[in-house]
N, C-alpha and C positions, 0 to 999 in steps of 0.2 A: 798256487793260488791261495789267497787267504781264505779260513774259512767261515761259512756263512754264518755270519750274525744273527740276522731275521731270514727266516723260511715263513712260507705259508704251502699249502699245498691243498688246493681242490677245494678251497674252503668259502664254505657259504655261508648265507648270512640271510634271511627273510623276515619280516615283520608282518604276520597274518597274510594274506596275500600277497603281499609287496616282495619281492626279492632284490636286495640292496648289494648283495654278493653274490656273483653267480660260479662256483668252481673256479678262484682266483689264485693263480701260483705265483709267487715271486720268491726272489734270494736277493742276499743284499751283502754281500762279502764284506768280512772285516776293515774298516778302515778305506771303506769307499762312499762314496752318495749316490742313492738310488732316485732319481724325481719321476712322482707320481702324478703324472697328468691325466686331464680330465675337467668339464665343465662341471659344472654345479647338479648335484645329483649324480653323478659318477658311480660313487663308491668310495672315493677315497678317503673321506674322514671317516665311514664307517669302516674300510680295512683299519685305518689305524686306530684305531676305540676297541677293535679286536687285538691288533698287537700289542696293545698297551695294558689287555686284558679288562676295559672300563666295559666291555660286550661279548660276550660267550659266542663263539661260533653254532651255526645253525649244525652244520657236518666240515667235514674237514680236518684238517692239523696243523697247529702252526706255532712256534718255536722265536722266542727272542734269549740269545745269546747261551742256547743250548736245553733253555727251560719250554716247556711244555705253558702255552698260555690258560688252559682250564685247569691245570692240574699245582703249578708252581708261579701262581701271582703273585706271593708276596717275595720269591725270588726276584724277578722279571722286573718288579716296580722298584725292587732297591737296586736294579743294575740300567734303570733304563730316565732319560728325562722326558718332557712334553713340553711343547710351546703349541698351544691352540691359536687359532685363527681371530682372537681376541685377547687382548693383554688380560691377565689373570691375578695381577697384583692387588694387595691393599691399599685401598686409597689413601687412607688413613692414617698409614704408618710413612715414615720416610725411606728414599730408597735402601739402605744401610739397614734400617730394624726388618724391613722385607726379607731381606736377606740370611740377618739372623735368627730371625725367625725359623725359618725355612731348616738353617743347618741346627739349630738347637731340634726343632723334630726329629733331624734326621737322628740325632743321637751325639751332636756335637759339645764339647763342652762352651763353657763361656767364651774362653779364651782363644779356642778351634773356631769358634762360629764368626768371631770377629773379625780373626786375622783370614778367614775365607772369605768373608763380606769384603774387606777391601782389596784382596786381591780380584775378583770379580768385578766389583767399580772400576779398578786402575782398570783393567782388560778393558771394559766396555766403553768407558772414556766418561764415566758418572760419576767419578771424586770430586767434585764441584759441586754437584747436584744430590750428594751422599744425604747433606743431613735435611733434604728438603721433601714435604710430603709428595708422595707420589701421585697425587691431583694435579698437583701443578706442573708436572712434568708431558713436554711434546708429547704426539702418538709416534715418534721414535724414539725417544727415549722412556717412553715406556715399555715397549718391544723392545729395546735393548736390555730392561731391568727384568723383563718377564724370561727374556731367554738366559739372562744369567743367574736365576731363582732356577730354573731349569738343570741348570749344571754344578747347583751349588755340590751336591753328593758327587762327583766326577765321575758323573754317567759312561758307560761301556758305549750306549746306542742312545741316541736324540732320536727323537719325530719332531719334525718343524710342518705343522698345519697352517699351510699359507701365510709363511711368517711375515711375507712385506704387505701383504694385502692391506691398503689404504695410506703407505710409508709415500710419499716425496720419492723423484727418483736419486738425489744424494741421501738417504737413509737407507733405500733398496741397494744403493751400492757398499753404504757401511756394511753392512748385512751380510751383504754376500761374502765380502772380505774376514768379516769373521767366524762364517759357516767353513771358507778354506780352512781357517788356521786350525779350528777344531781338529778339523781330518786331518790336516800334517801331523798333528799331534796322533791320531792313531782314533779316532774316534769315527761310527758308523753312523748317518745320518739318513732318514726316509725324511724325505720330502716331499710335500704334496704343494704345488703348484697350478695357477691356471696362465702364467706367464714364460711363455716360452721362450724368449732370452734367459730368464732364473734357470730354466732347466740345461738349455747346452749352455751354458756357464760354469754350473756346480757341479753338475750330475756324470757321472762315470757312466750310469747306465741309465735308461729309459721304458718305464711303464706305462702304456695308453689306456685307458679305463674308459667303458660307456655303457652306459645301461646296465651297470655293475658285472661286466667281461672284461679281460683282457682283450685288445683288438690288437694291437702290437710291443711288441719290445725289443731291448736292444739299446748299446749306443746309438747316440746323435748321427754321426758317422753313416751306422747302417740303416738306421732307421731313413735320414735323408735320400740314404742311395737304393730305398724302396720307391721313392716318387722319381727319380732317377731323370728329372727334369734340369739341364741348366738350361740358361739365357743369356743372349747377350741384349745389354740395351746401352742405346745408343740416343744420345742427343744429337740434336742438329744447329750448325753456325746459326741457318734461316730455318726457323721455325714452321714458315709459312710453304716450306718443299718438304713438310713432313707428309702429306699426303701422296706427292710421287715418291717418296722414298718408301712409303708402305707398298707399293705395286710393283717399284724394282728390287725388292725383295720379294715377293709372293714370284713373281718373274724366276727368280733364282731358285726357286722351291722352299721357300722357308715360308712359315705362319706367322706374322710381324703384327703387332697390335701394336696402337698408340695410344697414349694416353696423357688425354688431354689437361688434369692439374699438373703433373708434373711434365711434361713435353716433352714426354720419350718416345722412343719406338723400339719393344720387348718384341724378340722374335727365340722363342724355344728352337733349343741346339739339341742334338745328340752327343757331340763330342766337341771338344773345345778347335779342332782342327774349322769350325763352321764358322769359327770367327774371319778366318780368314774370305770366306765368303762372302759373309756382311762387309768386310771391306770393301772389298773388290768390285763387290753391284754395285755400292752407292759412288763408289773412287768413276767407276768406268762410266754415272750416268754424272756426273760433275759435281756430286751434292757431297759441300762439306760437311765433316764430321767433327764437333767440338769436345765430344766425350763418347769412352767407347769404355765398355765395362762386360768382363764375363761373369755370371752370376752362378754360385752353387743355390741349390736348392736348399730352403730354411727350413728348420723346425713348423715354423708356421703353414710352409706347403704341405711339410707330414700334415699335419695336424686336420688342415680343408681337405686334403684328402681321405684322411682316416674316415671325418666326419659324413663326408659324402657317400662313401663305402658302405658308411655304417647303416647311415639313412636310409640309401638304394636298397638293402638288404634286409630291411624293416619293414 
């Protein structure tokens, strides 16, 4: 297994009363995507403000690409980028001088900063839009200039803080497509998301944050197979037999809900062998079936479940 890029370990975070981190551990192995879920107030831009070392941990330990975050920042910030939750660019400059800018700080010469500026345009799909002030550029393609100002030093480990947050969903897809390409390339990504398609999409593994704890983790996979609920649901030829087909299933022993915008009837299975039940009741009472669908449990059921968990226990 590759080894961990970002650690945290037990690490807290408090603001006079308030406790923003409560004892949060994660790992995030070399050349993998970790997504950080969680609603607003969570914790997760304040875990990453700690790994990025912009916030001292309260207690704890925690580690980006071997450096210690209290002790080796000015390692850490030359091995690592950030894309925040807000595009970050100058408005003022055009995409291309953003750019150069950026890599003349980092230490680049004239000639280095330039030919890195358009390599990053060609990538992001901005060569077009290079010599134009970055005012006038979409809110994706300003998130696309802001993340590649991010990569201009060819960062070991990215943080992407809610990077589609307000993108179109063809911009959320560009996105995604080039947070993959990163990682083939060998690069570590923490992602903080409130969009749970974004996470089992990208994400190799899964952290659930609430009230600044971890509540669960793990891939998509097993995280799903925590709520370990499927479904089958089932449309009807006649709509108006969905009420007897909810009773010859309850008949059958199963719990079948309808639902009336979209004209289903969702009955939770145990094992996919159930399917063959929901045939069989509706076949044997004469009610046709126009669509029939076995469903896995989503991110999203994690998610109301975690939430409700969390709730109850509060």
């Amino acid at each position: 297994m590759n080894k961990p890029l970002i650690e945290a370990i037990n690490v807290s975070k408090t603001f006079g009363k308030v406790t923003a981190l409560d004892k949060v551990s994660i790992e995030v192995a070399q050349g993998s995507v970790m997504g950080l879920l969680g609603h607003n107030g969570a914790g997760k831009t304040t875990l990453v403000n700690v790994l990025t070392t912009m916030l001292p941990p309260t207690s704890g330990t925690a580690r980006v690409a071997g450096f210690d975050v209290t002790k080796d920042g000015h390692q850490i910030r030359s091995r690592i980028g950030l894309t925040g939750q807000f595009a970050a660019v100058d408005e003022e400059l055009s995409g291309r001088d953003n750019l150069v800018l950026i890599a003349r700080l980092l230490g680049a010469t004239k000639a280095q900063a330039r030919t890195r500026a358009d390599e990053l345009l060609a990538i992001f799909d901005l060569t077009e839009a290079a010599k134009r002030l970055a005012k006038t550029y979409s809110g994706g393609m300003r998130r696309r200039l802001d993340l590649s100002a991010s990569l201009v030093g060819h960062p070991d480990v990215i943080f992407l803080d809610e990077p589609t947050t307000g993108l179109d969903p063809a911009s959320r897809v560009g996105m995604w497509q080039i947070v993959e390409s990163l990682v083939q390339d060998g690069t570590t990504v923490l992602l903080t998301t409130q969009y749970l398609d974004e996470a089992d999409r990208l994400a190799d593994s899964i952290t659930v944050l609430a009230g600044g704890k971890v509540v669960a983790a793990g891939t998509a996979a097993q995280l799903k197979s925590q709520v370990g609920q499927r479904s089958v649901t089932a449309t009807l030829v006649d709509n108006s037999e969905s009420g007897r087909a909810v009773d010859v299933l309850r008949q059958a022993g199963l719990e079948p809900a309808y639902d009336p915008s979209r004209k289903t009837i969702t009955s939770p299975v145990t094992a996919s062998a159930q399917l063959t039940t929901v045939v069989r009741a509706l076949d044997d009472a004469s009610i046709e079936v126009a669509e029939l669908a076995l469903g896995e449990p989503t991110l999203d059921d994690v998610y109301l479940a975690l939430a409700h968990s969390t709730a109850t226990a509060a």
